[in-house]
Residue frames relative to the residue before (quaternion, step in Angstrom):
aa qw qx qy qz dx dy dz
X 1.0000 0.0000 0.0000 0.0000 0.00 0.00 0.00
X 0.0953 -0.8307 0.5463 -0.0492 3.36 -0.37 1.04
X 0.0565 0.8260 -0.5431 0.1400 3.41 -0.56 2.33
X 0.4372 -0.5997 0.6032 0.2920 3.62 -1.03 0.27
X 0.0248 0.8384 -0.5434 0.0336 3.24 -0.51 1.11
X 0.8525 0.0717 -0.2470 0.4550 3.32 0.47 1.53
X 0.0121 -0.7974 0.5324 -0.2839 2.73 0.02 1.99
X 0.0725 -0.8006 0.5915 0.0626 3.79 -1.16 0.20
X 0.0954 -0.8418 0.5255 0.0779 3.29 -1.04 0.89
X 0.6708 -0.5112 0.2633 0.4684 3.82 -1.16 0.30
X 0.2047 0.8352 -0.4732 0.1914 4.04 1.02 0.55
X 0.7941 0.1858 0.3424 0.4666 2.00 0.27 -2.31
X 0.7303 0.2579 -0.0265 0.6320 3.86 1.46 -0.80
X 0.2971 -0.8291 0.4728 0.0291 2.90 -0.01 1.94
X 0.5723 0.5582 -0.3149 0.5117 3.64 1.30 -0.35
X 0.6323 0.4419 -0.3645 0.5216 3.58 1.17 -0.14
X 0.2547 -0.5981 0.7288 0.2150 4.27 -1.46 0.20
X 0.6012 0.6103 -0.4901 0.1612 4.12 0.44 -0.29
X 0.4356 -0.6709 0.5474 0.2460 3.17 -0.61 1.19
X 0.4285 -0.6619 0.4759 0.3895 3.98 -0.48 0.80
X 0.7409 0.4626 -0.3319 0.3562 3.97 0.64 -1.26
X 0.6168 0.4969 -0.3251 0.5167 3.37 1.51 -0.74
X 0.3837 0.7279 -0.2468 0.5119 3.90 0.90 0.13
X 0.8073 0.1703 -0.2059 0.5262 3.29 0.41 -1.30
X 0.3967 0.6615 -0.4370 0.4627 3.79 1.54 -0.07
X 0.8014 0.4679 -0.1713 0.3308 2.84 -0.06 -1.28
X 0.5400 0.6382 -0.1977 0.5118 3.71 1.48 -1.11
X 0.8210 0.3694 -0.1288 0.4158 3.07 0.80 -1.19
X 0.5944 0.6450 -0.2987 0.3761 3.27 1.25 -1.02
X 0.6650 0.4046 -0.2034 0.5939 3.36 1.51 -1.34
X 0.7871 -0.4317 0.2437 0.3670 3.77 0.08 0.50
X 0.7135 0.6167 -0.2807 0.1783 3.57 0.69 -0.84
X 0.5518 -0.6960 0.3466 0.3017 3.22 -0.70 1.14
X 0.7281 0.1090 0.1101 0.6678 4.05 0.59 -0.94
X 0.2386 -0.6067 0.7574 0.0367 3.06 -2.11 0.79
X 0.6121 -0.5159 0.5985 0.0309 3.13 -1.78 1.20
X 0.4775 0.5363 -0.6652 -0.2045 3.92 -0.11 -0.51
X 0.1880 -0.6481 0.7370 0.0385 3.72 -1.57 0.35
X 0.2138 -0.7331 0.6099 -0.2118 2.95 -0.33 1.63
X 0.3465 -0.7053 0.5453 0.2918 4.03 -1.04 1.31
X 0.8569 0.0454 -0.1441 0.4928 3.53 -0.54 1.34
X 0.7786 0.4482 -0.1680 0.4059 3.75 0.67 -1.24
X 0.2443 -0.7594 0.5379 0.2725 3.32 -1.23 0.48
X 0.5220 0.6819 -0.4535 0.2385 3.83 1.26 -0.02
X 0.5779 0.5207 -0.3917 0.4915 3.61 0.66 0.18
X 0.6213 0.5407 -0.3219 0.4669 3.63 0.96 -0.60
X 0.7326 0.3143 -0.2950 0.5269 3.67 0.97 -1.44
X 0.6176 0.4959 -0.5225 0.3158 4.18 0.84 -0.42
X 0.6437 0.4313 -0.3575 0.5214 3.88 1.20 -1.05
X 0.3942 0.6594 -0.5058 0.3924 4.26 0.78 0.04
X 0.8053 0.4246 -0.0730 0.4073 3.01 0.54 -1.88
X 0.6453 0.5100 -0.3333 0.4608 3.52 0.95 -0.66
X 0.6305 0.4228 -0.3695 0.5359 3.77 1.17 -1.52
X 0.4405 0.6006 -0.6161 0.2562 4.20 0.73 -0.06
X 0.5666 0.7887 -0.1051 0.2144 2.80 1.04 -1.93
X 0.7464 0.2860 -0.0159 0.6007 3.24 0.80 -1.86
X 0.2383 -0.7581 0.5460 0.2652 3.89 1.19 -0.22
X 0.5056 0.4824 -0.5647 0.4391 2.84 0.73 2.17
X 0.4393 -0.7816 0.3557 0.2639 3.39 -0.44 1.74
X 0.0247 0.7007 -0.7114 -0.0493 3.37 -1.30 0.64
X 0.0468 -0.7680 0.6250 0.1317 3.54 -0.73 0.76
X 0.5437 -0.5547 0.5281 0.3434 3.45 -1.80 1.09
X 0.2157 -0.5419 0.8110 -0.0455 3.57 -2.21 1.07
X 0.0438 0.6187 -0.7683 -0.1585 3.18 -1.84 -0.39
X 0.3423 -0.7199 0.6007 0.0619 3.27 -1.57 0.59
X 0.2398 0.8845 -0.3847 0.1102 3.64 -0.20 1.02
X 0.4177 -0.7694 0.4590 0.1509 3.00 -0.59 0.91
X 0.1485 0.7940 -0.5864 0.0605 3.24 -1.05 1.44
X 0.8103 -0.4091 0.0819 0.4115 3.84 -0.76 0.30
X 0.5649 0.5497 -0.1639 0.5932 3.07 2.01 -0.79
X 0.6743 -0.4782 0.3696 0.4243 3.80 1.36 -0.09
X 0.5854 -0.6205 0.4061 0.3278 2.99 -1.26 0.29
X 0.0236 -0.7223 0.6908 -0.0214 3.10 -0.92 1.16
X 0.5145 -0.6171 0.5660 0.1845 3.37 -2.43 1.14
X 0.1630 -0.6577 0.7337 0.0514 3.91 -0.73 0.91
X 0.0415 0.6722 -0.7316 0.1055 2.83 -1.42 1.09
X 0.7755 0.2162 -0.2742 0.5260 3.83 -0.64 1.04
X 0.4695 0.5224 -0.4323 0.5655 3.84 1.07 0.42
X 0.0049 0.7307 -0.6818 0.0360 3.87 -0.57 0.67
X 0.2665 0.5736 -0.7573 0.1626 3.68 -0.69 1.08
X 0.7040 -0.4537 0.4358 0.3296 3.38 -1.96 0.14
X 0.7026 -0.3864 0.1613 0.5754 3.51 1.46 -0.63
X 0.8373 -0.4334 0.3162 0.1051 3.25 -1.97 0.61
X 0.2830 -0.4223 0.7445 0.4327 4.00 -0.51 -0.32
X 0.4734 -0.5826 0.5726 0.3296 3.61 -2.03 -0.06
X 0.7965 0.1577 -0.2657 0.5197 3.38 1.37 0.04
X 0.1172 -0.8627 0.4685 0.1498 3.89 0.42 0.79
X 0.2558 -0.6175 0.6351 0.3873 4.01 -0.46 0.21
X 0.6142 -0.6267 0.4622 0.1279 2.88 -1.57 1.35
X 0.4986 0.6351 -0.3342 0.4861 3.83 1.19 -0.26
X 0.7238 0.3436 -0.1973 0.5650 3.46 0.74 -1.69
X 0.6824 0.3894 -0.4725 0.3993 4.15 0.82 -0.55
X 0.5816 0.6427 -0.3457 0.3593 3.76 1.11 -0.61
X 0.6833 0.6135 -0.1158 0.3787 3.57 1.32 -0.72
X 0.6047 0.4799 -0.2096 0.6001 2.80 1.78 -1.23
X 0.6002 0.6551 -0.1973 0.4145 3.74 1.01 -0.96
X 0.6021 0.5609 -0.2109 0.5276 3.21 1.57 -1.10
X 0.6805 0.4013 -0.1494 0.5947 3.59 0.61 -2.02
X 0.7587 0.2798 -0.3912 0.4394 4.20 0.05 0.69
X 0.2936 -0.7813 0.4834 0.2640 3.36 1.73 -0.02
X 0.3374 0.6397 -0.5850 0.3670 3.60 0.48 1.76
X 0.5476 -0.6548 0.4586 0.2474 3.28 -1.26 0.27
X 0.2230 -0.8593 0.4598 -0.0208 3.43 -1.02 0.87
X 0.2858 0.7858 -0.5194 0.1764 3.98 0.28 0.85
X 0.6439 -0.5549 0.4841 0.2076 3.14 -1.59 1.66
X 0.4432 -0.6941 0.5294 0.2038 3.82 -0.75 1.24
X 0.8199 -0.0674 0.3477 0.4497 3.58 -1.47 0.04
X 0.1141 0.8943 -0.4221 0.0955 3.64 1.31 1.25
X 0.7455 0.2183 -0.3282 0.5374 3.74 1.33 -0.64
X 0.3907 0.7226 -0.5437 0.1721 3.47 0.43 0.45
X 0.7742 0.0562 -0.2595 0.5745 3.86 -0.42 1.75
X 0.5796 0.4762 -0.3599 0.5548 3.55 1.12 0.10
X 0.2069 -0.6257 0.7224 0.2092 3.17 -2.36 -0.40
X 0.8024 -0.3272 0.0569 0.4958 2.81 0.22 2.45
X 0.6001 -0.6300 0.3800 0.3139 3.12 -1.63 0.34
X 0.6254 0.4821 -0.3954 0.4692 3.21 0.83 -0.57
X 0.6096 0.3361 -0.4516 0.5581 4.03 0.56 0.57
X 0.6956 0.3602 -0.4185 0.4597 3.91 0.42 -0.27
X 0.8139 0.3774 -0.0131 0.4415 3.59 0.64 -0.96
X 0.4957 -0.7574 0.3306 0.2672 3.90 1.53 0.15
X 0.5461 -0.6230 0.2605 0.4957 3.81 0.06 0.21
X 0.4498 0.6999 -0.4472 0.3284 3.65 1.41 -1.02
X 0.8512 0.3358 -0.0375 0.4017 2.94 0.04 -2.05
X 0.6462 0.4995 -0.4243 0.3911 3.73 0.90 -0.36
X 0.5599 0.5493 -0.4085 0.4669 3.79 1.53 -0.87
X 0.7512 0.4775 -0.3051 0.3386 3.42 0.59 -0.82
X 0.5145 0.6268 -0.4023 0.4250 3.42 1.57 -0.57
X 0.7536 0.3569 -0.2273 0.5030 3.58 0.48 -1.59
X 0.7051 0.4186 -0.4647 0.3342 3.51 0.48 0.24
X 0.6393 0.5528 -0.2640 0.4648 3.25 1.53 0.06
X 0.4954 0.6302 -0.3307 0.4981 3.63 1.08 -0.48
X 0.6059 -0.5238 0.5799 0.1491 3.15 -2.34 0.08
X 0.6077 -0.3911 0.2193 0.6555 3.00 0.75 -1.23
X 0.7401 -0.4942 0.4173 0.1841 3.51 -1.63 -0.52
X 0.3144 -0.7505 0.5140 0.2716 3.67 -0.51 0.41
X 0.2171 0.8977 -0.3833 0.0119 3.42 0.11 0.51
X 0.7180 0.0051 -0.3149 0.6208 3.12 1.42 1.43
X 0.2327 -0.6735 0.6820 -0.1648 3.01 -0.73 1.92
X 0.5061 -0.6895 0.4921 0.1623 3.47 -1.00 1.01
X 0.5438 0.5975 -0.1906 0.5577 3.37 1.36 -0.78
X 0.7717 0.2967 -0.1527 0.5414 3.97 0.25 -0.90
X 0.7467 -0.5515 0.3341 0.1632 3.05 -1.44 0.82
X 0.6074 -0.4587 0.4476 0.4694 3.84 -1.00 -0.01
X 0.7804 0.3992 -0.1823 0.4454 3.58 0.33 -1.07
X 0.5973 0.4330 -0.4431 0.5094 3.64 1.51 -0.12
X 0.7275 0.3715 -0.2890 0.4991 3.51 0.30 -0.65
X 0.4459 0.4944 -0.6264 0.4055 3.79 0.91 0.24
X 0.7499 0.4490 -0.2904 0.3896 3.51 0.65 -2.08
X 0.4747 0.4020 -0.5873 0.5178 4.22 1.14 -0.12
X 0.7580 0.3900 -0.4262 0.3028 4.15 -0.79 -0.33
X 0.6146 0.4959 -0.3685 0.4905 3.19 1.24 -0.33
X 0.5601 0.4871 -0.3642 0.5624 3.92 0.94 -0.45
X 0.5751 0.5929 -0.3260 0.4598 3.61 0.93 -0.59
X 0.7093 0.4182 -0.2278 0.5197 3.39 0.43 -1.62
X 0.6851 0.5558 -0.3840 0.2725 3.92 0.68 -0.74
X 0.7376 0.4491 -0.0907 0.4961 3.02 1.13 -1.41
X 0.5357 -0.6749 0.4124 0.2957 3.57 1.24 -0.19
X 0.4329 0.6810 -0.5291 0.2624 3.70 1.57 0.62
X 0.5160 -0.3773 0.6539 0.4047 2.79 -1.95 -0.77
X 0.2056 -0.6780 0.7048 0.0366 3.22 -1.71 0.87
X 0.0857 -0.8419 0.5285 -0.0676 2.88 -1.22 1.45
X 0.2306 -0.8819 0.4062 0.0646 3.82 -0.23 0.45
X 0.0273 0.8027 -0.5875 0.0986 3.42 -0.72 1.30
X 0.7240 -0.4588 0.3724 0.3558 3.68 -1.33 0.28
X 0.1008 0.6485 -0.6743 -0.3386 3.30 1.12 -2.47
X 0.3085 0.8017 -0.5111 0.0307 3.69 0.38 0.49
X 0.0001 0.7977 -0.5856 -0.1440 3.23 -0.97 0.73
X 0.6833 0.3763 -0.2505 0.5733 3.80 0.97 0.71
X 0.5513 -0.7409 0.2353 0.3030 3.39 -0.36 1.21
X 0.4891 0.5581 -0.4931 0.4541 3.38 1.57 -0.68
X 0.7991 0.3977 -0.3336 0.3035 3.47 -0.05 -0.92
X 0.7428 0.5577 -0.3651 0.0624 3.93 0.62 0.53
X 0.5644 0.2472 -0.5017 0.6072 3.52 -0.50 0.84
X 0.1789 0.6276 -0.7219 0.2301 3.91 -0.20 0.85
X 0.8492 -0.2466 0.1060 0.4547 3.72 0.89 -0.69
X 0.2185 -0.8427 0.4464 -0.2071 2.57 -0.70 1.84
X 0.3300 -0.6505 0.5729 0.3738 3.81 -1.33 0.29
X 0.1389 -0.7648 0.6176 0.1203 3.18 -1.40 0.23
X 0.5170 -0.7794 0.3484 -0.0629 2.72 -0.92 1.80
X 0.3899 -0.7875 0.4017 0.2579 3.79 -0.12 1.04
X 0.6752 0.3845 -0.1154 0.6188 3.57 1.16 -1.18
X 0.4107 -0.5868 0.6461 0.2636 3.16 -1.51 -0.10
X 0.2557 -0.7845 0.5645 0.0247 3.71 -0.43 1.62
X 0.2483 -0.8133 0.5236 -0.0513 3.44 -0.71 1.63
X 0.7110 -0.3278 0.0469 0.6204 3.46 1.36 0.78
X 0.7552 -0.5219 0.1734 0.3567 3.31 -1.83 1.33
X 0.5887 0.5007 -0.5612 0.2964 4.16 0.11 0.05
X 0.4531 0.7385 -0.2964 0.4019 3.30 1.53 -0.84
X 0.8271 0.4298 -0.1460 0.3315 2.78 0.61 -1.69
X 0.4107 0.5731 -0.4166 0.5738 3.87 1.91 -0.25
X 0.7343 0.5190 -0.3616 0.2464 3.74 0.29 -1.11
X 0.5940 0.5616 -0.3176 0.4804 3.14 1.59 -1.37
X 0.6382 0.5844 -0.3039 0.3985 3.51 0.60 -0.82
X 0.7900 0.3592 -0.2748 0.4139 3.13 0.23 -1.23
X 0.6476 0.5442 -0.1305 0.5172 3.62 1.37 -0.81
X 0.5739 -0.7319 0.3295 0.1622 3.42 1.37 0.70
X 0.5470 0.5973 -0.4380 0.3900 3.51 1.24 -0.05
X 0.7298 0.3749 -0.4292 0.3776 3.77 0.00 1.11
X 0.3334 -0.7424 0.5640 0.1399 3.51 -0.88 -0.24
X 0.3354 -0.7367 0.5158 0.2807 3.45 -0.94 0.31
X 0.1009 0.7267 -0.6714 0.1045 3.74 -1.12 0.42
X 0.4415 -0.6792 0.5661 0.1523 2.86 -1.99 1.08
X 0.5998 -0.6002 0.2822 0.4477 3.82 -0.57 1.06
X 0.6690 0.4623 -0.4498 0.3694 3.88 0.69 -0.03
X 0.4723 0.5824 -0.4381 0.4958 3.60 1.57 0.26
X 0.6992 0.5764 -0.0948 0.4122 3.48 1.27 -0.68
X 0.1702 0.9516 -0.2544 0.0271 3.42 0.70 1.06
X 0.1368 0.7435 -0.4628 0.4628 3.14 2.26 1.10
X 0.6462 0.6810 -0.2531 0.2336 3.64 0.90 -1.64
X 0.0559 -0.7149 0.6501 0.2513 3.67 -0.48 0.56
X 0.0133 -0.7085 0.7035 0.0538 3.89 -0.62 0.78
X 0.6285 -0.5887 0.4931 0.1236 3.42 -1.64 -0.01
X 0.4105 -0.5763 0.4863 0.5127 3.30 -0.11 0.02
X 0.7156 0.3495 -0.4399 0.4151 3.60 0.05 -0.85
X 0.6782 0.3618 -0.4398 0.4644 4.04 0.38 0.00
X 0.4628 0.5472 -0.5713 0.4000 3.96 0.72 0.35
């Protein structure tokens, strides 16, 4: 099953132009099985593009993006209306825990050298020992960031997952996770995660995909 797991649209993420209905077109048109939305802090883009992909009986499951001192990190299975703009990672890691959702640092080496140079060893051991798994291809960050994110991945023994971070339609499913099972709604989608059944990959690894030329 092959989903974009972190996307954003002009709801809720003013930094984004994706119409949500024009999204689930597009998602679908190019092959992909499920949408990501991940919204910075909010959940009201996730439940309006939920309800629409109901509509078109094309899955979209709700995310949130949030920023905390340790970086931005994707929440999946936490449902609140929204976020502080800066949450300590302790109090978001807890709440994440007590709803049994899933919890993975975003596009973590992207302008940095790794965590344990942005974030000191204390706080980086305590990150990767606390997480789900790993972004480790974000459409947005470089080759050499998302190499050094799979390599933090391979160290620590995560999962690697893979989203666009789109916030313009050219750019979605550029990278995605692919999914071993077929996921029959969003608790599913924490288990697969947390249980390591997917991988991350960039849509030219993916050759089911109908992309455009303008998304190559």
């Amino acid at each position: 099953m092959l989903v974009d797991l972190h996307v954003h649209t002009a709801v809720s993420s003013p930094c984004s132009q994706i119409d949500p209905t024009l999204l689930i077109e597009v998602a679908s048109d190019m092959g992909l099985d499920a949408v990501c939305v991940t919204e910075h802090e909010e959940m009201e883009g996730a439940e309006m593009t939920r309800r629409l992909g109901a509509e078109a009986g094309f899955p979209v499951f709700r995310g949130v993006e949030v920023y905390t001192e340790l970086g931005d990190m994707l929440v999946f299975g936490l449902y609140r209306a929204s976020f502080p703009l800066r949450t300590p990672f302790a109090e978001l890691l807890s709440e994440v825990r007590g709803a049994g959702g899933a919890i993975i640092p975003c596009h973590p080496c992207r302008g940095s050298l790794g965590f344990h140079h942005t974030l000191g060893e204390e706080q980086a051991d305590f990150l990767l020992a606390s997480v789900d798994a790993i972004e480790t291809r974000n459409g947005g960050s470089s080759p050499e960031s998302n190499s050094a994110a799979e390599s933090y991945a391979e160290k620590y023994g995560l999962p690697g997952v893979g989203g666009s971070d789109a916030h313009f339609l050219m750019q979605v499913g550029r990278c995605l996770t692919v999914f071993e099972r077929d996921i029959e709604g969003e608790a599913q989608l924490v288990d697969e995660i947390k249980a390591g059944r997917c991988r991350a990959a960039y849509a030219s690894e993916v050759a089911s995909l109908r992309m455009p030329e303008l998304w190559r």
